[in-house]
C-alpha positions as CSV (number, residue, x, y, z in Angstrom):
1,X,-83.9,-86.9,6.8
2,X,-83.5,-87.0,10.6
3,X,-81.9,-84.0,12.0
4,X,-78.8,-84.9,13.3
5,X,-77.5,-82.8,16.4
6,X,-75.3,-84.4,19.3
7,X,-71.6,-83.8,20.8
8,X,-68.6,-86.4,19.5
9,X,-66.8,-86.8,22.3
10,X,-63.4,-88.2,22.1
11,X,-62.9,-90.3,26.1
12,X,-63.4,-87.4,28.4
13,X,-63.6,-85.0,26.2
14,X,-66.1,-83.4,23.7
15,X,-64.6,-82.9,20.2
16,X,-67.3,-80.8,18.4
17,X,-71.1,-80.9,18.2
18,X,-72.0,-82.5,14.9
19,X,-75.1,-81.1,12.6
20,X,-76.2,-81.5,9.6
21,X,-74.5,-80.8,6.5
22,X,-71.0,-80.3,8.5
23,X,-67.6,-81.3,8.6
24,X,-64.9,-79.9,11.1
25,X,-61.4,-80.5,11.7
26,X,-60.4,-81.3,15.0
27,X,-56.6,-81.7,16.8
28,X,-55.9,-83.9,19.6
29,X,-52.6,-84.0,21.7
30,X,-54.0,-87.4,23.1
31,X,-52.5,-90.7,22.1
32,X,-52.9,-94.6,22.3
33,X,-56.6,-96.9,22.1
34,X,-59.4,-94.5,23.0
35,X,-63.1,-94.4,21.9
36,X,-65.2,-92.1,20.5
37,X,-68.6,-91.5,21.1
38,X,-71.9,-90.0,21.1
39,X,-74.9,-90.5,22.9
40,X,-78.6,-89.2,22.5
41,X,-81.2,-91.7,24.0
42,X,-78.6,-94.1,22.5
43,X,-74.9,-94.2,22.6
44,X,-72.8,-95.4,19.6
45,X,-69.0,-96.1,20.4
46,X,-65.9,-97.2,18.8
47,X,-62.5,-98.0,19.4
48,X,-59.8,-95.7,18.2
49,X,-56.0,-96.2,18.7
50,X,-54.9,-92.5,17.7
51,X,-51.5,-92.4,16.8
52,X,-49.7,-88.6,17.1
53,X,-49.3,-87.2,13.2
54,X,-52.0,-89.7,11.5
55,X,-55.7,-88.2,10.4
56,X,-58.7,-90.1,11.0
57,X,-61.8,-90.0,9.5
58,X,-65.0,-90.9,11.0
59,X,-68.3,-90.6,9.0
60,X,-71.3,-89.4,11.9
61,X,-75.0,-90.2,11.1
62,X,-78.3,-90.4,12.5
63,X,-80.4,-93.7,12.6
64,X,-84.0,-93.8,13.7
65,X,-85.0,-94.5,17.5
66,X,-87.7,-94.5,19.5
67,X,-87.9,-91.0,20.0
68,X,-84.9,-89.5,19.0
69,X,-82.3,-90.3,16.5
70,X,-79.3,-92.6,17.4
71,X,-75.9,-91.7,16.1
72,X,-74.0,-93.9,14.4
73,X,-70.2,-93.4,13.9
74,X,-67.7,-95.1,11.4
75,X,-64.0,-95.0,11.2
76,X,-63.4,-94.7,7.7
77,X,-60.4,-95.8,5.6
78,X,-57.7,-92.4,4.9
79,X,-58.1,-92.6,1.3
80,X,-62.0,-92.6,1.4
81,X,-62.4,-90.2,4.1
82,X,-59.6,-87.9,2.6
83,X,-62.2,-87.8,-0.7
84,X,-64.7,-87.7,0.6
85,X,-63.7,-84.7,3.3
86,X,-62.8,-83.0,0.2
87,X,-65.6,-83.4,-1.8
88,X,-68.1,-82.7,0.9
89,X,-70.0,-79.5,0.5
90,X,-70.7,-78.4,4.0
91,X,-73.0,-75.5,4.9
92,X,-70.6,-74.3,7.8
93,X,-67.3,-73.7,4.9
């Protein structure tokens, strides 16, 4: 598989870097619609509206450019992320 290695960034901010095999936690004191985003030769976006107390989930990847890999990112439903989260066996735990 591609190696997978860029910043999330969360509007101004940079959330974590993302690798392979890795899952992270992160807290945010920003609210309302906001995107997150990553951006090697390509940037992926999407829309979040964060609302203060909820988790979200979002599912990072790696699809094949030209030269470098593009990130994709998915919002995922709370009750597949939360399984999923918890069932992932990340190198970094």
């Amino acid at each position: 598989g591609a190696l997978v290695n860029y910043d999330l960034h969360l509007g101004d901010s940079v959330l974590c870097r993302v690798k392979n095999n890795f899952k992270t936690t992160v807290h945010t004191k920003l609210e309302g619609l906001n995107s997150i985003w990553a951006k090697t030769e390509a940037k992926a976006e999407i829309p979040v509206d964060i609302k203060y107390g909820k988790v979200y989930y979002i599912r990072c990847g790696i699809g094949m450019g030209f030269f470098v890999g593009q990130p994709t990112l998915e919002l995922v439903d709370s009750k597949i992320g939360k399984a999923e989260f918890e069932a992932f066996n990340a190198k970094n735990q």
